[in-house]
C-alpha atoms as a printed R data frame, in Angstrom:
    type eleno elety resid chain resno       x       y      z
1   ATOM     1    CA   UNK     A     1   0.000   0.000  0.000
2   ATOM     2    CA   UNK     A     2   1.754   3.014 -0.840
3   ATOM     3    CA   UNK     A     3   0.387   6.365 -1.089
4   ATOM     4    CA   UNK     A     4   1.664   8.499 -3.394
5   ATOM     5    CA   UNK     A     5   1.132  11.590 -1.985
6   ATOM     6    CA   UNK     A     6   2.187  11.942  1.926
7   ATOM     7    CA   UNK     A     7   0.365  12.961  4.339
8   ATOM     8    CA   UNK     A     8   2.406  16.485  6.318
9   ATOM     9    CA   UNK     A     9   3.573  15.977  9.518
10  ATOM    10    CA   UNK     A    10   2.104  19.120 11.358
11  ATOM    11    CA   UNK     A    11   4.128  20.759 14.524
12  ATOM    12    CA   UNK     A    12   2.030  21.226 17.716
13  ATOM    13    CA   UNK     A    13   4.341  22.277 20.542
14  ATOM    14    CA   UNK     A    14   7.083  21.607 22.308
15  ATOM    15    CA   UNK     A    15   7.863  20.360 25.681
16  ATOM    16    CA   UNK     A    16  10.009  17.977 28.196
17  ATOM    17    CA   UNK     A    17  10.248  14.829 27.894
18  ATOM    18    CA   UNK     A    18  10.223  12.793 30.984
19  ATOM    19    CA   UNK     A    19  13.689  12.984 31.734
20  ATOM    20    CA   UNK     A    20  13.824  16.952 31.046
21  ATOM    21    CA   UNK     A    21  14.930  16.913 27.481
22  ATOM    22    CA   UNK     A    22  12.861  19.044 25.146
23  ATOM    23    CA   UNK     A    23  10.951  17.159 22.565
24  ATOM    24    CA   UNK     A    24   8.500  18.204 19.729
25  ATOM    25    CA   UNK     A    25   5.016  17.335 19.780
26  ATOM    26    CA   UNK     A    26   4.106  16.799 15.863
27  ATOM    27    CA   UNK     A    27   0.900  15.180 14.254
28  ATOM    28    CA   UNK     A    28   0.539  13.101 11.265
29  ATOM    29    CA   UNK     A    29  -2.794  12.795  9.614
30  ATOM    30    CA   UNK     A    30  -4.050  10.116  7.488
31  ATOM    31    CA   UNK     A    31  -7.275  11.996  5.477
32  ATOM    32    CA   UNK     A    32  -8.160   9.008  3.639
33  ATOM    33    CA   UNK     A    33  -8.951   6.617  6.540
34  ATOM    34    CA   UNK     A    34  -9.740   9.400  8.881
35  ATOM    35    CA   UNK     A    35  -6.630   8.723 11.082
36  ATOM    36    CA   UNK     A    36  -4.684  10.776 13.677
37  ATOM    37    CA   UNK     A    37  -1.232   9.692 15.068
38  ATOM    38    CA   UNK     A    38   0.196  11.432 17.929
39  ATOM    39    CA   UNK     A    39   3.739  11.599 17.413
40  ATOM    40    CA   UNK     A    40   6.473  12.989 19.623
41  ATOM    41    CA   UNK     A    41   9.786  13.711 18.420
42  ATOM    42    CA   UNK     A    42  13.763  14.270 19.520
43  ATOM    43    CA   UNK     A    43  14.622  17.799 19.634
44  ATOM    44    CA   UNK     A    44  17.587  16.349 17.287
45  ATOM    45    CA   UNK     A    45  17.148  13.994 14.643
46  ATOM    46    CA   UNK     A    46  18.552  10.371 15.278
47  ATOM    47    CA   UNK     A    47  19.354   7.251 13.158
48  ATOM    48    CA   UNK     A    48  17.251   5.252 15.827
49  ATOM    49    CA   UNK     A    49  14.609   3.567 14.203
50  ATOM    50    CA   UNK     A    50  10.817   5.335 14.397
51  ATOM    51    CA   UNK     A    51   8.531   3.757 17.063
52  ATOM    52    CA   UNK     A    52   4.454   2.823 16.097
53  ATOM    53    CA   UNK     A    53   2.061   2.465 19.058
54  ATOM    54    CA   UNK     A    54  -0.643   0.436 18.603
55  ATOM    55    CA   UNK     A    55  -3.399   0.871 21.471
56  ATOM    56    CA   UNK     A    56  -5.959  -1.892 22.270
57  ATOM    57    CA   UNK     A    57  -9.735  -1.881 23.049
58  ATOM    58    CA   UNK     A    58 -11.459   1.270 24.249
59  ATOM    59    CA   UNK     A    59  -8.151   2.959 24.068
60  ATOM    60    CA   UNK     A    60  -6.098   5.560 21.765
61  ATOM    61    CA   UNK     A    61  -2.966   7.824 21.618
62  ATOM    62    CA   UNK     A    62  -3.470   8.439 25.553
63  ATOM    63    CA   UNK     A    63  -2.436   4.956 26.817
64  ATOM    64    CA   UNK     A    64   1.282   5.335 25.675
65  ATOM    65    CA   UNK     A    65   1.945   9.842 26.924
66  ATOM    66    CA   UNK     A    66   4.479   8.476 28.922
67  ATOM    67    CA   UNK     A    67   6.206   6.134 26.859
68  ATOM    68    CA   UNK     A    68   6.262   9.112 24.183
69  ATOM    69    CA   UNK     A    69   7.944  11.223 26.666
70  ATOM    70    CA   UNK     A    70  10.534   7.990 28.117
71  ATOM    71    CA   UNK     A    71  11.545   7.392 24.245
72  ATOM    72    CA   UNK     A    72  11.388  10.884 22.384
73  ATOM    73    CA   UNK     A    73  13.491  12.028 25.769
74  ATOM    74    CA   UNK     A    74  15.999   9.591 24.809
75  ATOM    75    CA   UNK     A    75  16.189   9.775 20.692
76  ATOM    76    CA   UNK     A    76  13.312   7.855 19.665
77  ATOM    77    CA   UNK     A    77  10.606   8.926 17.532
78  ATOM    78    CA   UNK     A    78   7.285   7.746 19.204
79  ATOM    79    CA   UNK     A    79   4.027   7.507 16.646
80  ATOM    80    CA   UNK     A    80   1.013   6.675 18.779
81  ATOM    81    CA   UNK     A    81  -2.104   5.935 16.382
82  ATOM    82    CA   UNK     A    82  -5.454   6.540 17.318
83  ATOM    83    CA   UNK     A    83  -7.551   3.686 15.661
84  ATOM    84    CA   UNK     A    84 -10.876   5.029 13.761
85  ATOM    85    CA   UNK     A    85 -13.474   6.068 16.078
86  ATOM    86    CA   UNK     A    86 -10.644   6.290 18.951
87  ATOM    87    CA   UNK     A    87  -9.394   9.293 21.114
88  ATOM    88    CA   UNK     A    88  -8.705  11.891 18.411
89  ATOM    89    CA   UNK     A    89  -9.241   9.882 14.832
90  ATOM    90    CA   UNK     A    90 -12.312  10.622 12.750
91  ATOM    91    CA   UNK     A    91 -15.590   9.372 14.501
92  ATOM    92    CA   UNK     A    92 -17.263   6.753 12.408
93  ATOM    93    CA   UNK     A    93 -20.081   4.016 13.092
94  ATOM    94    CA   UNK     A    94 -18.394   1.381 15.566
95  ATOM    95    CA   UNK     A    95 -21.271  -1.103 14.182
96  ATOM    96    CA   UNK     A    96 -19.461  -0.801 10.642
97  ATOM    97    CA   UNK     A    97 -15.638  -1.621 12.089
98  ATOM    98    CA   UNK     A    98 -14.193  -4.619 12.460
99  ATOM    99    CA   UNK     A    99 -10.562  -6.530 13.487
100 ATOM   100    CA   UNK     A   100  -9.965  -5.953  9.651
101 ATOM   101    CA   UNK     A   101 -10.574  -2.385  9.387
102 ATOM   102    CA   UNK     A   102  -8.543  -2.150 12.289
103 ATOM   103    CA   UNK     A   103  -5.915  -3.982 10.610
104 ATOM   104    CA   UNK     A   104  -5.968  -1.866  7.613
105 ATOM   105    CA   UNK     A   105  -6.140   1.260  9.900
106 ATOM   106    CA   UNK     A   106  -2.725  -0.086 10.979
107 ATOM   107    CA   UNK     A   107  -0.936  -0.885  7.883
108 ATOM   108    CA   UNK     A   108  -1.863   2.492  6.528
109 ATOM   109    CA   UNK     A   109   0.168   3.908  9.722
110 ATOM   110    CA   UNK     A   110   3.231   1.021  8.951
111 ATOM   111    CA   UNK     A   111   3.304   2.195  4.912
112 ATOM   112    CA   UNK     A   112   3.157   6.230  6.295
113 ATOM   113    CA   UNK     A   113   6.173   5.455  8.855
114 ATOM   114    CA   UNK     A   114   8.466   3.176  6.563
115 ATOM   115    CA   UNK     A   115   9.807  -0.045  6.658
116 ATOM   116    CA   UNK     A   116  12.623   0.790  9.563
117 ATOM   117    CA   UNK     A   117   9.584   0.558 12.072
118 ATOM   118    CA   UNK     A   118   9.458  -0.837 15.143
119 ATOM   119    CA   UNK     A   119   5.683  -1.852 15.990
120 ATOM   120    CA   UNK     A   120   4.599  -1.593 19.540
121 ATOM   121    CA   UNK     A   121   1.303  -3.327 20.170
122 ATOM   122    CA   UNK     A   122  -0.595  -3.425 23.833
123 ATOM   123    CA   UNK     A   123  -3.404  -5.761 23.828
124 ATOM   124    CA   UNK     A   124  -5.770  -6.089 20.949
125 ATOM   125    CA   UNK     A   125  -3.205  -4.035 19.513
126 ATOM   126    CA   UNK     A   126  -0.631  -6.193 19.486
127 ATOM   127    CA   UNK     A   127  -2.836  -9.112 17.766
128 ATOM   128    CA   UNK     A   128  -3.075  -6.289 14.806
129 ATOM   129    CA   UNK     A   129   0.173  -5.211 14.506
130 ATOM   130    CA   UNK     A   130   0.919  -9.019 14.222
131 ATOM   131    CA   UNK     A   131  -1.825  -9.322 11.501
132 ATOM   132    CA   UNK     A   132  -0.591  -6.305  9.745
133 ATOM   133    CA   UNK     A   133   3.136  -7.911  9.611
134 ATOM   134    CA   UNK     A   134   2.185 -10.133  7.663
135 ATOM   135    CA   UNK     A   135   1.290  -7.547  4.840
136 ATOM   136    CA   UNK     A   136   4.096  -4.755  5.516
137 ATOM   137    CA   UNK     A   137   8.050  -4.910  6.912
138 ATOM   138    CA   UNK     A   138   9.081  -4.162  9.971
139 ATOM   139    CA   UNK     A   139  12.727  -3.340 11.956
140 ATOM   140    CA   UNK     A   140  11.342  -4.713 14.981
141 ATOM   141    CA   UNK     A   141   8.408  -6.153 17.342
142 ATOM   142    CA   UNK     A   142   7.073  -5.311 20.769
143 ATOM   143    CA   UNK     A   143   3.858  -7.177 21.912
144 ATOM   144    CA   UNK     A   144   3.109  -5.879 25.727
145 ATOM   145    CA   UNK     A   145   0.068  -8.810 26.898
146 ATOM   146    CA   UNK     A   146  -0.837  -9.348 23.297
147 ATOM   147    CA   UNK     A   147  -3.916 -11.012 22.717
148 ATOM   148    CA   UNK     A   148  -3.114 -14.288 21.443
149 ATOM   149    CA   UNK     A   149  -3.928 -15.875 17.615
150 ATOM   150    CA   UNK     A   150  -6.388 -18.599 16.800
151 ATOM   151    CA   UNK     A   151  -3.658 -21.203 16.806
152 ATOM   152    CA   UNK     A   152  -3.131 -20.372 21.173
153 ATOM   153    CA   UNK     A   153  -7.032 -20.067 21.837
154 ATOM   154    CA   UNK     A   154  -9.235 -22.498 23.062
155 ATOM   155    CA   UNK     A   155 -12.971 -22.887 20.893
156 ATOM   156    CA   UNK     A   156 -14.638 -20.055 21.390
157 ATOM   157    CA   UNK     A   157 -18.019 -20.624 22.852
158 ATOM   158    CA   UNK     A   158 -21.160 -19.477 20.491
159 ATOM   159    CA   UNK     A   159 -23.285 -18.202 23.143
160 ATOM   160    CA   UNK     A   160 -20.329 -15.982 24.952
161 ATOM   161    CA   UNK     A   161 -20.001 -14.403 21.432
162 ATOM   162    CA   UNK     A   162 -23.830 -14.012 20.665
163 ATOM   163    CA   UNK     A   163 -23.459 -11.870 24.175
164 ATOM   164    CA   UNK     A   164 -21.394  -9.674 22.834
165 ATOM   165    CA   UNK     A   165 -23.521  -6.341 21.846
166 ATOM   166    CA   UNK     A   166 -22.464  -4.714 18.602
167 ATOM   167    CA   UNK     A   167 -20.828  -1.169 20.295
168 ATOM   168    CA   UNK     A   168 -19.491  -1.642 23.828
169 ATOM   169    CA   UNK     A   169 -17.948   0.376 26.316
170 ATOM   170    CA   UNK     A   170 -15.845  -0.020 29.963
171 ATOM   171    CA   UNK     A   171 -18.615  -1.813 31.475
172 ATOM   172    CA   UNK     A   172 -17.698  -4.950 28.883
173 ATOM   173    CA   UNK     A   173 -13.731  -4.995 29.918
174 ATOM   174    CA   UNK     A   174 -14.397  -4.793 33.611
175 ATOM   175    CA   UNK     A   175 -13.386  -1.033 34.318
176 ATOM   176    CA   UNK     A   176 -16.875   0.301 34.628
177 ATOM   177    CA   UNK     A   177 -16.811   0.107 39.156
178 ATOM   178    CA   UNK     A   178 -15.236   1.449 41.721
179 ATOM   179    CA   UNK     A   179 -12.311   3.021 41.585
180 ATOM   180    CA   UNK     A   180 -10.358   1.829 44.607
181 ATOM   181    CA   UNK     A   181 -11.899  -1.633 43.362
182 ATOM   182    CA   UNK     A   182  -9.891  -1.349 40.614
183 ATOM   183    CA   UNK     A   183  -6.909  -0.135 42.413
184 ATOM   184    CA   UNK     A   184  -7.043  -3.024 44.591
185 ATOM   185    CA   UNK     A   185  -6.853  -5.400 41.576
186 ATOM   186    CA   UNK     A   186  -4.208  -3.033 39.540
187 ATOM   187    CA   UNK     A   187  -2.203  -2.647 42.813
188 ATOM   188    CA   UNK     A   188   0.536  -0.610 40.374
189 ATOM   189    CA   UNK     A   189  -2.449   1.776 39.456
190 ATOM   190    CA   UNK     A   190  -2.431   5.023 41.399
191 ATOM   191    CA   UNK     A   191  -5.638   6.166 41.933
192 ATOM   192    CA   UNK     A   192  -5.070   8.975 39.247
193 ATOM   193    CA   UNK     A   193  -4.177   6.117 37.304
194 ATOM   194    CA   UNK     A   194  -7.240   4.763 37.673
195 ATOM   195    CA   UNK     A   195  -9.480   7.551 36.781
196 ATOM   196    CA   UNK     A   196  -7.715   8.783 34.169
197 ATOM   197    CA   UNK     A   197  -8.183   5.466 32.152
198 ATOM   198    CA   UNK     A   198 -11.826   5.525 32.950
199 ATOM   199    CA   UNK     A   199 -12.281   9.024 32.119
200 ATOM   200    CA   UNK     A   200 -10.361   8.385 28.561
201 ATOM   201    CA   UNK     A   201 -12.120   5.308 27.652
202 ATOM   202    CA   UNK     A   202 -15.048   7.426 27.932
203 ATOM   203    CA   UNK     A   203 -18.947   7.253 29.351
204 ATOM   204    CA   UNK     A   204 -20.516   6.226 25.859
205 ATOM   205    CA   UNK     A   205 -19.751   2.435 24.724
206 ATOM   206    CA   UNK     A   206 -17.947   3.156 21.062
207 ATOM   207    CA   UNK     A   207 -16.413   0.044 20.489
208 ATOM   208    CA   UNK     A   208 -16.320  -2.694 17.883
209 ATOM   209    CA   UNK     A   209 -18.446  -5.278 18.781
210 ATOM   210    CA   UNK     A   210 -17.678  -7.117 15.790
211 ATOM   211    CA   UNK     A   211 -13.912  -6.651 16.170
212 ATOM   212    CA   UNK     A   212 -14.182  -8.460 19.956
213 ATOM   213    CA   UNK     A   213 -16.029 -11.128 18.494
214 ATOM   214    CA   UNK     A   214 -13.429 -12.077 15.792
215 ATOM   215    CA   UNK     A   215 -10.307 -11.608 18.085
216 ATOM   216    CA   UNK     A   216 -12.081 -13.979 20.891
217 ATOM   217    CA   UNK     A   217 -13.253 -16.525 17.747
218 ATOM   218    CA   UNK     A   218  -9.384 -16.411 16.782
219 ATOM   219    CA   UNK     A   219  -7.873 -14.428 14.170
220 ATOM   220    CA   UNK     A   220  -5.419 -16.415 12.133
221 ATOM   221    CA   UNK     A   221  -1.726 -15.098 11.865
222 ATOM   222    CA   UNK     A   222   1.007 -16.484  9.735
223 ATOM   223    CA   UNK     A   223   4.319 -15.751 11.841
224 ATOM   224    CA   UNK     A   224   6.345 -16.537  8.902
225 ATOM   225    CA   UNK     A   225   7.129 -12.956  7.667
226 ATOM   226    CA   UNK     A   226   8.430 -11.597 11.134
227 ATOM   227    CA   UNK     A   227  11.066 -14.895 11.896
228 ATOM   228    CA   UNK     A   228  14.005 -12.348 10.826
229 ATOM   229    CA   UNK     A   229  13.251  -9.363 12.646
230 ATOM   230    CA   UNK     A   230  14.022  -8.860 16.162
231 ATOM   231    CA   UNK     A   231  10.751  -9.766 18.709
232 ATOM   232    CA   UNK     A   232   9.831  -8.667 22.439
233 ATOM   233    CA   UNK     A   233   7.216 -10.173 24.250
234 ATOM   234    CA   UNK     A   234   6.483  -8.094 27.979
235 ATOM   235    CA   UNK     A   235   3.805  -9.727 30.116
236 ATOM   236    CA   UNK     A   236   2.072  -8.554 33.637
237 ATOM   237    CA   UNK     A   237   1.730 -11.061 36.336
238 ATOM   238    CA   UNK     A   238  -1.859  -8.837 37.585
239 ATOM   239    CA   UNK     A   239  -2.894  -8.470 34.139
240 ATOM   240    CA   UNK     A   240  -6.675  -9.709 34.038
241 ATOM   241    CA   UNK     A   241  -7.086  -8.831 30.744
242 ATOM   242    CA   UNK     A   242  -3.725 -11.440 28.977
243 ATOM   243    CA   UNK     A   243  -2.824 -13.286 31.688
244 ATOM   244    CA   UNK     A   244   0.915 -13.540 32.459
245 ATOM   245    CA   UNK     A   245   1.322 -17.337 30.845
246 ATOM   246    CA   UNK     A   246  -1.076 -16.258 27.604
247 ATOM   247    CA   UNK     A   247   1.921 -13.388 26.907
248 ATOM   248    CA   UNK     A   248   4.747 -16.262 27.450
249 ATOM   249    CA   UNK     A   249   2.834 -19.019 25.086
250 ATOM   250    CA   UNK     A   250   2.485 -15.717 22.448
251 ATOM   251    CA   UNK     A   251   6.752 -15.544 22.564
252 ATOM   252    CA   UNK     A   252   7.288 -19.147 22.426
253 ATOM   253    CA   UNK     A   253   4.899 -18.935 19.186
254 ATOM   254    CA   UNK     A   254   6.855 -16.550 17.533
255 ATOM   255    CA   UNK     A   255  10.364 -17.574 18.938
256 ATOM   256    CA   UNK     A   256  10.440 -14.226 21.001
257 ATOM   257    CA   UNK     A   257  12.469 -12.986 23.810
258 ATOM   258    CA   UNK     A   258  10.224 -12.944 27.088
259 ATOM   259    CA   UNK     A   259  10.022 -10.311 29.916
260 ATOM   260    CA   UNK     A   260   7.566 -10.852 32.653
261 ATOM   261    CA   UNK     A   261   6.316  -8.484 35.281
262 ATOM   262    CA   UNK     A   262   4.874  -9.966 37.862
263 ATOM   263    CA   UNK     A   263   3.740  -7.233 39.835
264 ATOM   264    CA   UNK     A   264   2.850  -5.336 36.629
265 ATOM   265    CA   UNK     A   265  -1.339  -5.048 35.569
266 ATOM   266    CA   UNK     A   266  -2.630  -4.386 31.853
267 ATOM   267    CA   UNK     A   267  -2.450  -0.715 32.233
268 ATOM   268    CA   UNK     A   268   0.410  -0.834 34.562
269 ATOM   269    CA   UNK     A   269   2.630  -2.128 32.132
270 ATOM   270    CA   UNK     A   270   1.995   1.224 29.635
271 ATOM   271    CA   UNK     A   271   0.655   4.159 31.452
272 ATOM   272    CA   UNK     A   272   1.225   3.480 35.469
273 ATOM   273    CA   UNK     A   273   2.734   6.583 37.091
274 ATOM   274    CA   UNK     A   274   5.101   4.186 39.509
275 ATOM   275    CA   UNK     A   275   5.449   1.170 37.367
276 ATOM   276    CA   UNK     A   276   5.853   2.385 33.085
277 ATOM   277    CA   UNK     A   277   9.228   3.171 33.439
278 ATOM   278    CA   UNK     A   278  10.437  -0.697 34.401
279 ATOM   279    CA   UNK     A   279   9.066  -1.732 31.271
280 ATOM   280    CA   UNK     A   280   9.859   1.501 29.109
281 ATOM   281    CA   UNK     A   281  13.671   0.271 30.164
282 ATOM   282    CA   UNK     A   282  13.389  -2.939 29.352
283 ATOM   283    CA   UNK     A   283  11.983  -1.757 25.919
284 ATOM   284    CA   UNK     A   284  14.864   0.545 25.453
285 ATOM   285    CA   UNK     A   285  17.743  -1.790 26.138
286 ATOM   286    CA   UNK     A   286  16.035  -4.445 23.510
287 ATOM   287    CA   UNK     A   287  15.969  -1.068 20.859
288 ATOM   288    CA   UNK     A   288  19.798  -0.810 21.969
289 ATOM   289    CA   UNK     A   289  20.895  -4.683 21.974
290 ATOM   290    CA   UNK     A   290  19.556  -4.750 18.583
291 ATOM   291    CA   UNK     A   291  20.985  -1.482 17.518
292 ATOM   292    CA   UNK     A   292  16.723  -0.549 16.695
């Protein structure tokens, strides 16, 4: 897929990174699919390789702030992609999107960024950034608690998917209770944590039904095309959403290098105030082992 005309990247601000060093704030816009990526970039250019962000279910550019500010801090261009109908990409009808518009939503970011891209998935996102490696190269692979292919899922059962309504919201992926409910769950969740992903994965359900049905049925993935390039696999040992031995059985599958958390949730892994930056570092020192 290659578009012949591209898109401008756009300057927003500037600002610190999370280490002090000033970084640039930029936007890329994808007018044909209705796409935003947040990017955030070195003050100086770099020959490190560009980083895409891939957020999962309910979620969008705001899941990875701080890993934008860890990586562009340090000489990293970060490219966090909203997802249609997520965070700041064009609002469409969740009842027409599914795990393959959401693929191709993805590949248009990988053909926009280049071929020297690392992909970053959390979640559902890092099923589609597997999916979309099949279609476009990468430099490199992160999958933080991926949600595993057909070939590591048990049957799905019919009814549990009938269940599934066609848009769905935080109620569906457990985060629709208590706060300090949820902090005592996500014990590396601060309470601001904690609100801030229920405030951003908003009141209204605006998700894919469709797109949670076909990930829990199993969504085939050939591995084939990413056995040269360098693979991560991060899991959390209090993630409820990909348990701990679902992200290790994901690694073996693709002959990946394994880091588990154990005291690390779903959301802790990416976005928690106290516990990001263990995982942001073991990130970086992958990027630097394989010179990324």
């Amino acid at each position: 897929m290659t578009d012949t005309t591209p898109e401008p990247i756009l300057t927003r601000s500037q600002g610190p990174s999370t280490n002090g060093r000033p970084v640039r704030k930029d936007e890329i816009e994808l007018h044909d699919r209705g796409l935003y990526i947040e990017s955030w970039l070195p003050e100086r250019r770099s020959r490190r390789k560009p980083l895409l962000l891939v957020h999962g279910e309910l979620g969008g550019s705001w899941v990875w702030e701080r890993y934008l500010g860890y990586f562009a801090g340090r000489g990293w261009e970060g490219h966090a992609l909203n997802l249609r109908n997520h965070h700041w990409s064009q609002t469409a009808d969740p009842t027409e999107l599914s795990f393959e518009t959401y693929t191709e939503d993805v590949v248009a970011a990988m053909d926009r960024l280049g071929p020297n891209v690392v992909a970053v998935g959390h979640g559902l996102g890092g099923l589609l950034v597997l999916k979309a490696a099949e279609r476009m190269p990468l430099s490199g692979l992160v999958l933080i608690s991926p949600e595993p292919p057909r070939d590591l899922r048990a049957p799905a059962r019919q009814h549990e998917l009938r269940e599934i309504p066609e848009v769905y919201g935080r109620s569906l992926v457990g985060w629709e209770t208590l706060p300090e409910r949820l902090q005592r769950d996500d014990r590396d969740l601060t309470i601001e944590d904690v609100l801030r992903v229920q405030h951003l994965m908003g009141q209204k359900p605006h998700e894919s039904g469709a797109a949670r049905r076909q990930m829990l049925a199993g969504v085939p993935v050939d591995p084939g095309p990413i056995q040269g390039v360098p693979r991560l696999v991060i899991g959390g040992g209090l993630d409820r959403t990909v348990g701990l031995a679902d992200s290790e059985r994901v690694a073996e599958w693709i002959g990946a290098q394994f880091e588990p958390f154990g005291a690390h949730s779903h959301y802790g892994l990416v976005l928690g105030e106290q516990s990001y930056q263990q995982v942001a570092e073991a990130i970086r020192g992958f990027l630097e082992v394989h010179r990324l």
